[in-house]
TORVEXLUM-830143 format. One line per 10 residues: their letters; for each residue x, y, z of N, C-alpha, C, O. Coordinates in Angstrom, 1 decimal, always signed. Layout:
BEGIN
a> X:Y:Z:X:Y:Z:X:Y:Z:X:Y:Z; ...
This chain:
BEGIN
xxxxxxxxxx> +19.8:-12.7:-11.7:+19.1:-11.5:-11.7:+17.6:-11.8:-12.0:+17.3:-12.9:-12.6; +16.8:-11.0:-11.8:+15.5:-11.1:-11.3:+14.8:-10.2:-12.4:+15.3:-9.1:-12.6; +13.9:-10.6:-13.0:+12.9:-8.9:-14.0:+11.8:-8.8:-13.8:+11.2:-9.8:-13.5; +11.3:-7.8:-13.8:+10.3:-7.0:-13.0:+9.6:-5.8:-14.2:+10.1:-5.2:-15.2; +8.5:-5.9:-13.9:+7.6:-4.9:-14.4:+7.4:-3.9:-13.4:+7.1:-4.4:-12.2; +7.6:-2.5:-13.5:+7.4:-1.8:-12.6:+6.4:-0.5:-13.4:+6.6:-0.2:-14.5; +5.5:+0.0:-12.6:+4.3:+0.7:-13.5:+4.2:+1.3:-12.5:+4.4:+0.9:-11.3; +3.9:+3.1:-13.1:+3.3:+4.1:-12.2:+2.2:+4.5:-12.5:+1.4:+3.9:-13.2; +2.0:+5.7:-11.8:+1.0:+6.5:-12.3:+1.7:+7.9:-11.6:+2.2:+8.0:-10.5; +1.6:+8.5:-12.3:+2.0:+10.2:-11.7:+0.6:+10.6:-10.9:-0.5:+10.0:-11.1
xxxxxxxxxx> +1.0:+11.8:-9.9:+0.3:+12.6:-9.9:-0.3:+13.6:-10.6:+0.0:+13.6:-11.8; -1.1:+14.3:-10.4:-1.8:+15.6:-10.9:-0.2:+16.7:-11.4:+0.2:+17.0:-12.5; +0.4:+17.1:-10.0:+1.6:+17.7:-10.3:+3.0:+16.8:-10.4:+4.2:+17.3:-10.2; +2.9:+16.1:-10.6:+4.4:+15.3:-11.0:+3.8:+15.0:-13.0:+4.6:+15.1:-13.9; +2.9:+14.9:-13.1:+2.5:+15.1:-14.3:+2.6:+16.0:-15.7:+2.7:+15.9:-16.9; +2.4:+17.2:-14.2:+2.5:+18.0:-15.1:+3.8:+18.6:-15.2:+4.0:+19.5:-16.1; +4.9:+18.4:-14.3:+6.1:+18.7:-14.3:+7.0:+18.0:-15.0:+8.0:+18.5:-15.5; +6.5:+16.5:-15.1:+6.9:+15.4:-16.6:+7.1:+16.2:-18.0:+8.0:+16.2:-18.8; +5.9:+16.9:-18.0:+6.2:+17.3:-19.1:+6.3:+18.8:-19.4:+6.1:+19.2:-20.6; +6.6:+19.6:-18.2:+7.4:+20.4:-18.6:+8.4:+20.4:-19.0:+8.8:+20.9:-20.1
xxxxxxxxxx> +9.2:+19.4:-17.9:+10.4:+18.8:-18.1:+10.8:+18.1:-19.4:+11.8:+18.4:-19.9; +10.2:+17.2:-19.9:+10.1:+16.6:-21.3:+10.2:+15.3:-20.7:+11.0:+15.2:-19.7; +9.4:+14.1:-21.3:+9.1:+13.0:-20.5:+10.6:+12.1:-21.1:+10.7:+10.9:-20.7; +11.5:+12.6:-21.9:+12.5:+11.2:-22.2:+13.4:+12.1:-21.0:+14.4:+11.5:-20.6; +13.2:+13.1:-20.5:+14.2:+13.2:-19.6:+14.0:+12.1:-17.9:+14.8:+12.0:-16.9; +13.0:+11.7:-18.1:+12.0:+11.5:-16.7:+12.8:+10.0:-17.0:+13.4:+9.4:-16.1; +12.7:+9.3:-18.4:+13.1:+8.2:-18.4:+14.2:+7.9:-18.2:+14.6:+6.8:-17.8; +15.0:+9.0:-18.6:+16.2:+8.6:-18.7:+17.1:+9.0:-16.9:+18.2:+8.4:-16.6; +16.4:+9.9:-16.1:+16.4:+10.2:-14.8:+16.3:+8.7:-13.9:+17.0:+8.3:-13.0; +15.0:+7.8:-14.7:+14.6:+6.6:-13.8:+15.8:+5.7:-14.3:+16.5:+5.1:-13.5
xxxxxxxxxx> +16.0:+5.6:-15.4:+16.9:+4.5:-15.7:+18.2:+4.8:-14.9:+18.6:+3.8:-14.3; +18.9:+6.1:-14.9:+20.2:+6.1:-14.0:+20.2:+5.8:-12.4:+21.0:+5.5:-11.6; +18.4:+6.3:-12.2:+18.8:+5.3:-10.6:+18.4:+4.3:-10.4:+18.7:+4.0:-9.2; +17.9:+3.5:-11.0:+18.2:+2.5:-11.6:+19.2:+1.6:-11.4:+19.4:+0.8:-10.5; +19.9:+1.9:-12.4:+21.1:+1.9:-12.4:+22.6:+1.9:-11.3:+23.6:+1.2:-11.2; +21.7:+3.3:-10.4:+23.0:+3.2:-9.2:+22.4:+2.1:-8.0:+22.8:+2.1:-6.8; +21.5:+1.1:-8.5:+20.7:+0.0:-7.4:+21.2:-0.8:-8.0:+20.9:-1.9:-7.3; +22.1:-1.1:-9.4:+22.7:-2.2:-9.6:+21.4:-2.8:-11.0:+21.5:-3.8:-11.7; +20.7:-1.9:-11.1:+19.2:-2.6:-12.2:+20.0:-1.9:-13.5:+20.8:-1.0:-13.7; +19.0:-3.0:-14.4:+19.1:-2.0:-15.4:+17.8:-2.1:-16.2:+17.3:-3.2:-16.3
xxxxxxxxxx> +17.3:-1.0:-16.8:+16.1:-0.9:-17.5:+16.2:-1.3:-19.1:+17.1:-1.0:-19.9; +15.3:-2.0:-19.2:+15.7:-2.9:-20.4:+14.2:-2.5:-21.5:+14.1:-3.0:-22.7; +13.2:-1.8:-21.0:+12.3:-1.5:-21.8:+11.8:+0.0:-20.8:+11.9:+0.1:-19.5; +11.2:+1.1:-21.6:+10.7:+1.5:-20.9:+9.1:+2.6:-21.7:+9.3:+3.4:-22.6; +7.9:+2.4:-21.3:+7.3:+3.1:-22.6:+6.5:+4.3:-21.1:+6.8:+4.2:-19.9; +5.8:+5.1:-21.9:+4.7:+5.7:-21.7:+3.5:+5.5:-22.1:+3.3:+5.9:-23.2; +2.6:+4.9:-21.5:+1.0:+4.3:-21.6:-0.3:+5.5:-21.1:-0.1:+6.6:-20.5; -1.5:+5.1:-21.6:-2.4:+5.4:-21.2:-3.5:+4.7:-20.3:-3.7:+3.6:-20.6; -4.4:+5.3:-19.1:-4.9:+4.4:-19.0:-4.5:+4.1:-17.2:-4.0:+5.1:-16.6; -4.7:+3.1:-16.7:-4.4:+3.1:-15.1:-2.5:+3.4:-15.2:-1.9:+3.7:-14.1
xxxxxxxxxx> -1.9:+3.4:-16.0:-0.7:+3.5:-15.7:+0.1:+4.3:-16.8:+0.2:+4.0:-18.0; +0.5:+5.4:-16.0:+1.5:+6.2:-17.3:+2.9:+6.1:-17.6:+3.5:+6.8:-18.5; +3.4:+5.3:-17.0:+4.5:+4.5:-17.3:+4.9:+3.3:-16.8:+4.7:+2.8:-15.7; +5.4:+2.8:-17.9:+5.9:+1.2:-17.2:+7.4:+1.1:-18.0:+7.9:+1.8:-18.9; +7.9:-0.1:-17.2:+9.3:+0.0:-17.6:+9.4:-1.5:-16.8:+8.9:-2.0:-15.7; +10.5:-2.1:-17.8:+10.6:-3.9:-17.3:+12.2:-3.3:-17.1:+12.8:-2.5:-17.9; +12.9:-4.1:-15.5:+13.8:-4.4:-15.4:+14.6:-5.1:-14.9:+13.9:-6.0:-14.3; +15.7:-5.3:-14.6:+16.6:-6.3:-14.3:+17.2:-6.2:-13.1:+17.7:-5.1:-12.9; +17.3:-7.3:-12.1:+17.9:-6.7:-11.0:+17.6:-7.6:-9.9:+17.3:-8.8:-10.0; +17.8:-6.9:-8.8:+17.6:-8.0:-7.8:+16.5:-7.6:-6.3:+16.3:-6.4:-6.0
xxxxxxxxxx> +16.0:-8.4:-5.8:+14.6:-8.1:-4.9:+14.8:-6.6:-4.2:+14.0:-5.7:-4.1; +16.1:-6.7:-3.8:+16.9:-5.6:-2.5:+16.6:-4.4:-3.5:+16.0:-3.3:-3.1; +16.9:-4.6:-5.0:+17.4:-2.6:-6.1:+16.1:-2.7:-6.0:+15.6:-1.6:-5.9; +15.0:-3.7:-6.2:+13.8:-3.5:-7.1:+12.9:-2.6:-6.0:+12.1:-1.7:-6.4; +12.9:-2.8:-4.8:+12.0:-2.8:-3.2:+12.7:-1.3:-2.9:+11.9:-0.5:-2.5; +14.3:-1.0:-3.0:+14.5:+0.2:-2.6:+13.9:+1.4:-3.9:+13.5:+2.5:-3.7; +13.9:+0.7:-5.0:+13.2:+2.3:-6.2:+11.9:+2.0:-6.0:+11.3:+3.0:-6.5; +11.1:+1.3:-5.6:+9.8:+1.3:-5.5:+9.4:+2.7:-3.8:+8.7:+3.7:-3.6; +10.4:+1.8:-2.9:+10.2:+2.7:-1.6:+11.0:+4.5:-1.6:+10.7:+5.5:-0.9; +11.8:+4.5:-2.8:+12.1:+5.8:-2.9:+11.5:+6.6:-3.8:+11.8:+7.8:-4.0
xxxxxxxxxx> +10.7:+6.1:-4.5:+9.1:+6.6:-5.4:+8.3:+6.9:-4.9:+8.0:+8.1:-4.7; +7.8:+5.9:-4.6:+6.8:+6.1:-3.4:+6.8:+6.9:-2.3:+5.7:+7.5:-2.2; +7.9:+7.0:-1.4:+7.7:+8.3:-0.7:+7.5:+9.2:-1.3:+6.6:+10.0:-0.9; +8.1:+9.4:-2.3:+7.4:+10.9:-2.8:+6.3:+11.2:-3.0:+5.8:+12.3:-3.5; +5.7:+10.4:-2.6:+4.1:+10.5:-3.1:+3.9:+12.0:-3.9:+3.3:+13.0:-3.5; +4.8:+11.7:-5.4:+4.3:+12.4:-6.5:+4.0:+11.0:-7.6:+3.3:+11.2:-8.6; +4.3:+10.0:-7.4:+4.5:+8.7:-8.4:+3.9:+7.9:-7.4:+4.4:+7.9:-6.3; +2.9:+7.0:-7.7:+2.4:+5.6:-7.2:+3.2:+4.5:-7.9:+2.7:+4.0:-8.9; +4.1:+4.0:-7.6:+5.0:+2.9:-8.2:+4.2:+1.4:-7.9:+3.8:+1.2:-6.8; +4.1:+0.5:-8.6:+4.1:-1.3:-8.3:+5.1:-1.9:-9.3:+5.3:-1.7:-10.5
xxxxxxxxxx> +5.7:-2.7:-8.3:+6.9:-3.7:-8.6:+6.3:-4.9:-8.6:+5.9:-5.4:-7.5; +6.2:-5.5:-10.3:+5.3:-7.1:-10.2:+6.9:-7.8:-10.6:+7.6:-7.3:-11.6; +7.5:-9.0:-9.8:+8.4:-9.9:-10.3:+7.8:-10.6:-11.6:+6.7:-11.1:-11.7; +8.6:-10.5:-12.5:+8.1:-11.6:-13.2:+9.1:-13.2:-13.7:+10.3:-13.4:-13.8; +7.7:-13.9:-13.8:+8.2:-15.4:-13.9:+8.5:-16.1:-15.2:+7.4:-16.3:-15.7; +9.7:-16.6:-16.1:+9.8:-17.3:-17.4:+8.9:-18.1:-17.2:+8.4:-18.1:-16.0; +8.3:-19.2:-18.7:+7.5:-20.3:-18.4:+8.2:-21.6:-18.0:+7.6:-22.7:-17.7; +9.8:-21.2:-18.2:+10.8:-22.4:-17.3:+10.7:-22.5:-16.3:+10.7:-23.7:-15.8; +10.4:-21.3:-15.2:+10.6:-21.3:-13.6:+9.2:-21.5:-13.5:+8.9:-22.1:-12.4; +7.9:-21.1:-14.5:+6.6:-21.6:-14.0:+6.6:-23.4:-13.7:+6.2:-23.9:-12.6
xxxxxxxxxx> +7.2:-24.0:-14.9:+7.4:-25.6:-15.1:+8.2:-25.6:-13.9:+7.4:-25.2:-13.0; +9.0:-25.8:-13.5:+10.1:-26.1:-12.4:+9.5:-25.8:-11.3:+9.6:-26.6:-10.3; +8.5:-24.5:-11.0:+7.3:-24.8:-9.4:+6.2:-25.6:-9.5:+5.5:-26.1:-8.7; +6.1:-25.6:-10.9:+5.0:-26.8:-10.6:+4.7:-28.4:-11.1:+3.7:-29.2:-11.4; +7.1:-28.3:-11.0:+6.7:-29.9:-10.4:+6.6:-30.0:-9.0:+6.3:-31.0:-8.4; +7.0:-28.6:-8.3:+6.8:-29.2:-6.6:+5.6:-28.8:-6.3:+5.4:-28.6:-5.1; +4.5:-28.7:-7.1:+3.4:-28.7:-6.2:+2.6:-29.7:-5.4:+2.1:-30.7:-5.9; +2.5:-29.2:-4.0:+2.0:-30.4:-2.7:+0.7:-31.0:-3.1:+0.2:-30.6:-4.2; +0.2:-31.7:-2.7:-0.7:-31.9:-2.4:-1.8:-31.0:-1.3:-1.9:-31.3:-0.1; -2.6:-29.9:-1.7:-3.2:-29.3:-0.7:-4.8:-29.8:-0.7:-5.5:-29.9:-1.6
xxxxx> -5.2:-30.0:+1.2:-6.2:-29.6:+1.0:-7.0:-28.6:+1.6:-7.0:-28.6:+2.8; -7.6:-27.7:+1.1:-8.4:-26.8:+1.4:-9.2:-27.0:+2.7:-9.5:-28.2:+2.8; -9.7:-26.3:+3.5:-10.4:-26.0:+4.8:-11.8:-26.2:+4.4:-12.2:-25.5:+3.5; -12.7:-27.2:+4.9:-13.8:-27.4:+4.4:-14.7:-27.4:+5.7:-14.3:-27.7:+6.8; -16.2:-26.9:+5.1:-16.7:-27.0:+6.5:-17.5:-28.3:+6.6:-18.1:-28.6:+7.7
């Protein structure tokens, strides 16, 4: 399994329907589908700032790509899905790194 940072931003009206609604309900809504994608949400806060929620989870490319694409349509939530990398799998790519050279004029 794979972990991911995944960060929104609401809309103007998905915003303000968050919190009609009360925002641990919103979390706990994301975490169950989530959930039915096989992820599971392993942190999740409310921020200020370019993103009003973020949430790290677990899972695999296929669950992470379908809740970003079923967010997103809604265009009430701007969703981004960042994979993230341990500093083990950073070490382990870059013992294969090639030799590159850049295009020079």
């Amino acid at each position: 399994m794979a972990k991911f940072l995944i960060s929104g931003s609401y809309g103007p009206e998905a915003l303000e329907a968050a919190a009609s609604q009360g925002f641990q309900g919103r979390i706990s809504y994301v975490t169950a589908l989530a959930e039915s994608l096989g992820m599971t949400i392993e942190a999740a806060y409310y921020a200020f700032g370019d993103d009003d929620i973020v949430l790290i989870g677990d899972g695999d490319n296929d669950a992470a790509i379908a809740l970003s694409l079923a967010v997103n349509a809604s265009g009430a939530v701007a969703v981004r899905v960042t994979p993230l990398i341990t500093a083990a799998e950073m070490d382990a790519a870059a013992e294969k790194i090639p030799d590159y050279q850049p295009p020079t004029t």
